[in-house]
N, C-alpha and C positions, 0 to 999 in steps of 0.2 A: 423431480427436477433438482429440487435442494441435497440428494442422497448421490443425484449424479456428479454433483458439483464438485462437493466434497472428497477428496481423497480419504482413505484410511491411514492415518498418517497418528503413533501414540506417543512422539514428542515434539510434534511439530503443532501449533496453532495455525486455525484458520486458513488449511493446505486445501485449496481451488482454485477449478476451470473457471476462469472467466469468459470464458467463448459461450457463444450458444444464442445471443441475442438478433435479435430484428432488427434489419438497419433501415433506411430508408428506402432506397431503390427495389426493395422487397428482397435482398439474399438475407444472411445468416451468419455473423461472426464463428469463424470455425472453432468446433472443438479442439483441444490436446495440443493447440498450441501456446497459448496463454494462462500460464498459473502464477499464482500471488498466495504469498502467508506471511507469516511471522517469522522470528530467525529459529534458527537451526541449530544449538545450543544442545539440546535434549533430544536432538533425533535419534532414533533406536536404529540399529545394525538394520531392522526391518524397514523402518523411514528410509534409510540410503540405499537399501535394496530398490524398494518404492519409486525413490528417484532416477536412478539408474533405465529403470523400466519406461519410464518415459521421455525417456531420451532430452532433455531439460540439456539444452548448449547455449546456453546464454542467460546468465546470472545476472542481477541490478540491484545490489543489495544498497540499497538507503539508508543505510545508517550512515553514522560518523564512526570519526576517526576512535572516541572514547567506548563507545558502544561495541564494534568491531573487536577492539583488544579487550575489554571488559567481557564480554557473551560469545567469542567466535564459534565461528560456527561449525561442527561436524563435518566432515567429508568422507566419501568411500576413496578407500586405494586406491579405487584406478579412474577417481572424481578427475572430470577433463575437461567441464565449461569453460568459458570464457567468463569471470567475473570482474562484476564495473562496479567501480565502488568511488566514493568521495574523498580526499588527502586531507581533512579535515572534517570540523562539527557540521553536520547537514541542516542542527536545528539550536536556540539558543532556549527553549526550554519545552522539552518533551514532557508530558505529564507523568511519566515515569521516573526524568531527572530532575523532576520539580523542586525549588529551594524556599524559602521563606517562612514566614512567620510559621507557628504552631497552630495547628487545627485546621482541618478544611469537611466544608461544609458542603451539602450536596451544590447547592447555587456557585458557591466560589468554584467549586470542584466543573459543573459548566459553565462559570464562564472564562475561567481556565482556557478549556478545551476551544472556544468560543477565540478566544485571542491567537491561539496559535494557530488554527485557519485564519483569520486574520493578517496575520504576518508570514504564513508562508507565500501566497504570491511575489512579494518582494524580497526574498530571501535569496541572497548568492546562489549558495551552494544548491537549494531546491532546483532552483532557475536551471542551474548547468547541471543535475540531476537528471530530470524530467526531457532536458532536452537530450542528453546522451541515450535516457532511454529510449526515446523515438527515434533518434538515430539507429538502436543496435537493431528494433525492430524495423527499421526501414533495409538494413544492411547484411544482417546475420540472419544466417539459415536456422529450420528447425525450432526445437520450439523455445518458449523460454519463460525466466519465473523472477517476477518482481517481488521483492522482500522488504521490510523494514525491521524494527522491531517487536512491535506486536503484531503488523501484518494488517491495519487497521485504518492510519491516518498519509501519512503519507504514502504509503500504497494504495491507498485506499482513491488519493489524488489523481492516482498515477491510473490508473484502471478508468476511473471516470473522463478524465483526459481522452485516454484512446480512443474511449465507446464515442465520444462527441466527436472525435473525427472521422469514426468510421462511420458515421449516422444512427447511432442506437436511439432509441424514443429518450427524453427525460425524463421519463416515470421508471424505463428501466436501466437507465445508470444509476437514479437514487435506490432504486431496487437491489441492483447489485450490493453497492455502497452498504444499504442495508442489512446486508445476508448476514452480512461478519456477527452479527447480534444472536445467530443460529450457530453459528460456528460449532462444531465439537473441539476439542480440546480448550477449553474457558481456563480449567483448573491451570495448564502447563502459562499462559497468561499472568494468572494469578499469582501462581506461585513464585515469577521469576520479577515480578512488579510489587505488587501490594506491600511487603515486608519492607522493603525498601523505601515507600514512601511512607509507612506508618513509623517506620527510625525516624522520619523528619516530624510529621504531622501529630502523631498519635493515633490510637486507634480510630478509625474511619466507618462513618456512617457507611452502611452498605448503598445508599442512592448514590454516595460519594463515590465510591467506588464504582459502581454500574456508570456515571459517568463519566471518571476516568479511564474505563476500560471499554466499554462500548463505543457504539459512535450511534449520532442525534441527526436528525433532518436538517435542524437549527444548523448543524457544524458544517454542512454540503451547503447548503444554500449562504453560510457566513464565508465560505472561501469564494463562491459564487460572487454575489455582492462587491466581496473585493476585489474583485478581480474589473467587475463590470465598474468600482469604482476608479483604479487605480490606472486602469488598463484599456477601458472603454467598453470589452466584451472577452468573453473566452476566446474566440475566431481569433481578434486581434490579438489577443497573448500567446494562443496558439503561435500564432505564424510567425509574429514579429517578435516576439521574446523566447521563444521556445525555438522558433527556426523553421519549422514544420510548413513548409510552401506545399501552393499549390500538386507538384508536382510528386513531393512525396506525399500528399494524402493519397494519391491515385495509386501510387504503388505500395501503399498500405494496406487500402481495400481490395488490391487484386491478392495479394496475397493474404491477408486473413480473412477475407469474408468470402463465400461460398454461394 
């Protein structure tokens, strides 16, 4: 299952099908239409081949405005999606644009990660992110591919989102959620993060790093919480803050679940 997931992809991080789950009703989140990774920076002429072949028309890249001009991303020639993107910062501190004091320790380093689930439910730009997202899948044909910049946290949001609307178990959105920690491509992650935060911090305990670049149970279940703090439940932030009515869940499930 983890080998189907996965695309072959050698400059792309964490390139997967997120279909494939059990929903309630007893169908099946379909494959080949839902893929999510990291950006696109380092994709090889073969990666944009790769994409090409799966016909990928509908782009949702998460980042911001700095991050977008800083890392953009690869395209092939005859690249023709439709990409959604944000006119500004999507996040006011990614653990990759992290600032402050010197030294981070593995605990600072999660509870870091711990605060920025935290504050994304209430964040602008996520807000009106997340919900474009479900609009482009409620609207746009074919298939299509959520990105951030590691491919991890707020993608990571964005994926567990959809699985709860379309009725996937909670054991297998955290699952999903999870996988990113199997990923292949770790090092192209690494390489385009870690230097960058060791210029601020210093050299970095490797826990520290494992939890600024993985993602933790603690960090689903701390955006959870907040959300059922802030918001009263995921349902109600679903629909009322996200947009997502009744009527488009229905025509979410008809078309991606099988």
């Amino acid at each position: 299952m983890i080998r189907e997931r996965f695309q072959p992809m050698s400059g792309i991080h964490n390139f997967r099908d997120y279909g494939g789950y059990s929903v309630a009703d007893g169908g099946r989140v379909r494959h080949g239409l839902l893929y999510r990774s990291g950006q696109h920076m380092e994709a090889s002429d073969a990666d944009l081949a790769r994409l090409d072949e799966l016909d990928i028309r509908t782009v949702i890249d998460l980042r911001g405005e700095s991050e977008r001009s800083n890392f953009p991303c690869r395209r092939a020639p005859d690249f023709s999606a439709h990409v959604i993107f944000y006119e500004g910062e999507t996040t006011s501190s990614p653990p990759h644009e992290a600032a402050g004091a010197s030294g981070m320790t593995p605990q600072m380093a999660f509870d870091r990660m711990k605060a920025v689930y935290t504050r994304m439910p209430n964040n602008p730009a996520m807000i009106d992110m997340f919900g474009r997202y479900f609009r482009a899948l409620d609207e746009r044909e074919g298939a299509s591919l959520v990105h951030c910049f590691a491919g991890k946290d707020r993608t990571g949001i964005a994926a567990a989102l959809l699985l709860h609307v379309l009725g996937a178990h909670e054991d297998d959105i955290m699952g999903e959620y999870l996988l990113t920690n199997r990923a292949p491509g770790r090092e192209i992650l690494i390489r385009q993060s870690v230097p960058r935060m060791e210029a601020i911090y210093g050299p970095m305990d490797p826990d520290a790093i494992s939890n600024l670049m993985d993602v933790r149970p603690e960090y689903l279940d701390t955006y959870r919480a907040a959300i059922n703090q802030q918001h009263g439940s995921v349902d109600h932030f679903i629909s009322r803050t996200l947009g997502v009515d009744e009527a488009m869940r229905k025509r979410l499930h008809s078309k991606l679940v099988a």
